[in-house]
N, C-alpha and C positions, 0 to 999 in steps of 0.2 A: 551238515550245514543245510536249511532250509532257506525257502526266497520269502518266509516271513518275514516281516520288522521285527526287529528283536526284542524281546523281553526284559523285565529284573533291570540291576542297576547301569549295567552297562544300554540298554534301551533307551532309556535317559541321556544317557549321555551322546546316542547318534540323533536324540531330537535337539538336541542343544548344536553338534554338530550339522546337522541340515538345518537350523534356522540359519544357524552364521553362512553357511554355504548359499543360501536365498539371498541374505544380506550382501552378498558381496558379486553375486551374479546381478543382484539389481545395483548396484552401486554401478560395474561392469558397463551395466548396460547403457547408465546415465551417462557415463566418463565418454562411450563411445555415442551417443544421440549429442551429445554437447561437441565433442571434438568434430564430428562430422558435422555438425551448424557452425562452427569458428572456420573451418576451412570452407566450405559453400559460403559466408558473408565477407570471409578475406575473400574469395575469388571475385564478387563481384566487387568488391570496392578497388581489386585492381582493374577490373574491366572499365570500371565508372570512372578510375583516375585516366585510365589510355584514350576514352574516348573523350572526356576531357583535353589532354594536351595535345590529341590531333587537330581537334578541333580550333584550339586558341591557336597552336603554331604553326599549322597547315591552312587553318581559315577552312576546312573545313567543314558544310553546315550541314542541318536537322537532317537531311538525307541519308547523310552517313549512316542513325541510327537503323533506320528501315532497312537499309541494304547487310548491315551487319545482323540482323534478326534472321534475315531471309538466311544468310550464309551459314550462321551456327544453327537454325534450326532444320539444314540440313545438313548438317556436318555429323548432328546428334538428333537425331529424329528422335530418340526415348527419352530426354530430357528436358523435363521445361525450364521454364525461366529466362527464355533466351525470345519474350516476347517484343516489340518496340515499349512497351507501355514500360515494363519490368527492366529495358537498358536505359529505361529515362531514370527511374529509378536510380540504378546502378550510379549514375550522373550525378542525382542530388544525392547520393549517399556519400560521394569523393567530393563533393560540394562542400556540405555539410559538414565531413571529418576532414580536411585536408590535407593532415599533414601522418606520415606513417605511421606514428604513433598509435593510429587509432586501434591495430591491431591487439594493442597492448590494452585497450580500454575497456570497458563497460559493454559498451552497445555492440563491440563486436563480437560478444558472449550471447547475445540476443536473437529468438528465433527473425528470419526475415521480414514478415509480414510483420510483427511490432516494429521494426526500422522504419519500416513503409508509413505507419500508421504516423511515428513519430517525425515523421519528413512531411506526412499532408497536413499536421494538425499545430507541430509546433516550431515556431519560427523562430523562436530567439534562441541561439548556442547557448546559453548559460542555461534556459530550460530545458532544453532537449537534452541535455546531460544528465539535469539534473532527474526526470524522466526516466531516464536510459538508467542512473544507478540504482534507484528506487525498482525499477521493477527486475533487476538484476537482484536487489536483495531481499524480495517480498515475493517473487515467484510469479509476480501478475500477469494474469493469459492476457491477451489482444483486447478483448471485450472492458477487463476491469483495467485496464491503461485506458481505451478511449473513456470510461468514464474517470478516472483521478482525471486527465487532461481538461473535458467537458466541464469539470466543477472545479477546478482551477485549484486543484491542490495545492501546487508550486506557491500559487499567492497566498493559500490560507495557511502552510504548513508555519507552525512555530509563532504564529502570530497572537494567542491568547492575552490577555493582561494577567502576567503572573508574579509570583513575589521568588520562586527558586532560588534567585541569583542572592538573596537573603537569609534563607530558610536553608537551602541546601550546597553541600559540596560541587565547587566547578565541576569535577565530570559527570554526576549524578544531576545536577542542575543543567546542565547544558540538553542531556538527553532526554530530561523531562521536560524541557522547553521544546526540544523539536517532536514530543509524541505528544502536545497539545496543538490545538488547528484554531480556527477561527474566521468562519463561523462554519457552523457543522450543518449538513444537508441534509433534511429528514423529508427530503419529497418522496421517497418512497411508501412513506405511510399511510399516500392518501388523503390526509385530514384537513380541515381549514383554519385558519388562521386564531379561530377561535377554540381550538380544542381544549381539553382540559389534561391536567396533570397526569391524571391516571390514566387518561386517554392515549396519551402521548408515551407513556412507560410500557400499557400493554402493547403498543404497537412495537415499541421499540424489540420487545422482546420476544415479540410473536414472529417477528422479523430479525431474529437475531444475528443471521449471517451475514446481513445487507449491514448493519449496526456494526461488526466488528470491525466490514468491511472501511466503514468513514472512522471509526473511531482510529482504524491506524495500525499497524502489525503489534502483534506483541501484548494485547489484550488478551483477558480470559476471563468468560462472565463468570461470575460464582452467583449472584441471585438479584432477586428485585424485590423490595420493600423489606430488606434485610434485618433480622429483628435483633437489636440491641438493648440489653438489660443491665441497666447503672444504675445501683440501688435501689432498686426495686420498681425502679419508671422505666416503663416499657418504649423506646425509639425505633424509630424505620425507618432505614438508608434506602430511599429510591432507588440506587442501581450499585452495583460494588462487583468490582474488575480486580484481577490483579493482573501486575503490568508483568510479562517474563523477562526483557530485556533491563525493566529497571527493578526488578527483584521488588516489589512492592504492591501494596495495596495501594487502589482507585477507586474513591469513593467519588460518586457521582450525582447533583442534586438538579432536578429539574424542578424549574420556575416558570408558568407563563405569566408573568410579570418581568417589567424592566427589573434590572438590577438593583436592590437596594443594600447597603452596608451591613445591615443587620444579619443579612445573609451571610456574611462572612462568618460572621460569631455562631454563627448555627454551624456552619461544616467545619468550624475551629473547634465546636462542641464532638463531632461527629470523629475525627480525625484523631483525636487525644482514646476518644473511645475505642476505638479499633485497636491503636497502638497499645493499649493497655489490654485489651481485652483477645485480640485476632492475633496482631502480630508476631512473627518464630523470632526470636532472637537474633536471626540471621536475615533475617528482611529488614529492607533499608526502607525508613519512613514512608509512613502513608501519607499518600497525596490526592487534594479534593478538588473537583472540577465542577463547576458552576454553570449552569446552562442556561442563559434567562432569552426570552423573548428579544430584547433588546437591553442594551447598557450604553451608559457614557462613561465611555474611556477612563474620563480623569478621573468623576468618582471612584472608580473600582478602582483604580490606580491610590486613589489614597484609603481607600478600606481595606487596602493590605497591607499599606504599611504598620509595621509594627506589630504584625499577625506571626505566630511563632511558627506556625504550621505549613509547610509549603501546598498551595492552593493554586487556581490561576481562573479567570472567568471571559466567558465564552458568548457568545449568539448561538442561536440554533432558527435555521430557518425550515419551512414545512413546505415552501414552495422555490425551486431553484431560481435564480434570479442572476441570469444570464444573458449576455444580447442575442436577438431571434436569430441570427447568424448564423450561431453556436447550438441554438437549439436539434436535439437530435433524441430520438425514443429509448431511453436508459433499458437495457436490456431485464428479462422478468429476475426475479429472485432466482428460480428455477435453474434460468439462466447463468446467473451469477452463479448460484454453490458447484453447476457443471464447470462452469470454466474456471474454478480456482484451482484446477490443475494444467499445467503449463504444457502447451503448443507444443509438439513436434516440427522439427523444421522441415518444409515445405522444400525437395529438393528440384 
């Protein structure tokens, strides 16, 4: 026996056995970075719940917190987390979730410093939840949560004018309803208000990770000015996605123009083509998204009806339009494709 790797077919078969062996030490290793953050943010939210109900039953005040810093961070000199800043925290974290349950939820799945972020940034429990399951199921580092928050995802998610609920099946309609937004944020691009079509696609796609980023999980570019051949007339799909959660093509058309009706009959054109031409048998209809400068509602509301194809249309804005409050330095691209890998928790 040598301490070579072994050779011939059975060689093979210990590379197939040390992948799975990889697979499952890194799997290992996630089960235990996760378990170890579920017990470090139950701890603190029992902290945050006791100093809590000393305070409201004992009366209590802001002193308490100081002096309990001072005592655990000598109690545990190697540990942080036990600052006065970080038990105020701990306070609006029992604030915020108050009732036990919350072990059982979402956020308490979540590294600490995204808790933190979502206790300075957002107020209303129905957001903060809805925040907390979204980045639970999209993987989002600290960086890209403050920006979905900053550009107000919660309000834009599911908001498009679409025809789904027509065109497509309640579960497949429901899902392509919540992975359209409106209106979609292209201030990363740089450009001004007046840019042009093709201006607006190369950027999109020179910047394509910032782009998957608004567009929403679950996208996957395949190309841009897509070339489509229907008897012998040569067409080009500005941008085409396919979705992996709704098992389909996403054809995509950019306008800087307002919305016009006719528009609809072009990506009706576009949509029948794919299905005929791209689609596996096993992909569920293609569906077209409209991106114009500006629209009103109600027309685009009635230039779907009676469109066979499920569509929905959108805004796209090129400059964030947020109160100066809110405003904050969107971190570089650079930045972003680093941090699409999720935070270790901070013990």
């Amino acid at each position: 026996m040598t301490d070579n790797l072994p050779n011939g077919s059975w060689g093979e078969d210990y590379k197939r056995w040390l992948a799975e062996l990889k697979q499952r030490v890194e799997r290992a290793r996630l089960r235990a970075v996760t378990s170890a953050n579920r017990e470090l943010v139950t701890l603190y939210w029992q902290i945050g719940r006791e100093i809590l109900d000393r305070q409201q039953r004992q009366g209590w005040g802001a002193g308490v917190v100081d002096q309990l810093a001072r005592d655990l961070k000598a109690a545990f000199p190697d540990m942080r987390g036990f600052s006065p800043r970080n038990l105020k925290y701990m306070r609006s974290l029992a604030q915020a979730w108050p009732d036990a349950e919350f072990v059982q939820q979402p956020a308490a799945q979540l590294p600490w410093f995204h808790l933190c972020t979502l206790l300075d940034k957002v107020k209303d429990p129905e957001q903060r939840s809805w925040y907390a399951d979204k980045t639970l199921e999209h993987g989002w580092s600290r960086q890209v949560l403050t920006m979905q928050i900053e550009t107000a995802a919660y309000a834009r998610a599911g908001s498009a004018v679409t025809n789904f609920r027509e065109t497509l099946p309640p579960p497949q309609s429901d899902l392509a309803r919540e992975a359209l937004k409106d209106p979609y944020i292209f201030d990363f691009l740089d450009l001004t208000e007046d840019a042009q079509e093709r201006d607006i696609e190369q950027g999109l796609t020179r910047h394509i990770t910032r782009f998957l980023l608004e567009l929403g999980a679950g996208f996957a570019f395949v190309g841009r000015q897509y070339r489509l051949d229907v008897g012998g007339d040569e067409f080009f799909i500005d941008l085409l996605f396919y979705h992996l959660k709704l098992r389909c093509y996403v054809v995509v058309e950019l306008k800087t123009t307002p919305f016009r009706p006719e528009y609809a009959g072009q990506l009706n054109f576009y949509l029948s083509a794919i299905d005929a031409q791209v689609k596996a048998p096993d992909d569920q209809p293609t569906i077209g998204l409209l991106l114009c400068k500006e629209k009103n509602r109600l027309v685009a509301e009635y230039a779907l009806r009676g469109v066979a194809k499920p569509m929905g249309v959108a805004e796209y804005q090129l400059l964030r339009q947020v109160p100066e409050s809110l405003e904050t330095k969107l971190p570089s691209i650079d930045q972003i494709e680093a941090e699409l890998r999720p935070e270790l928790p901070d013990a």
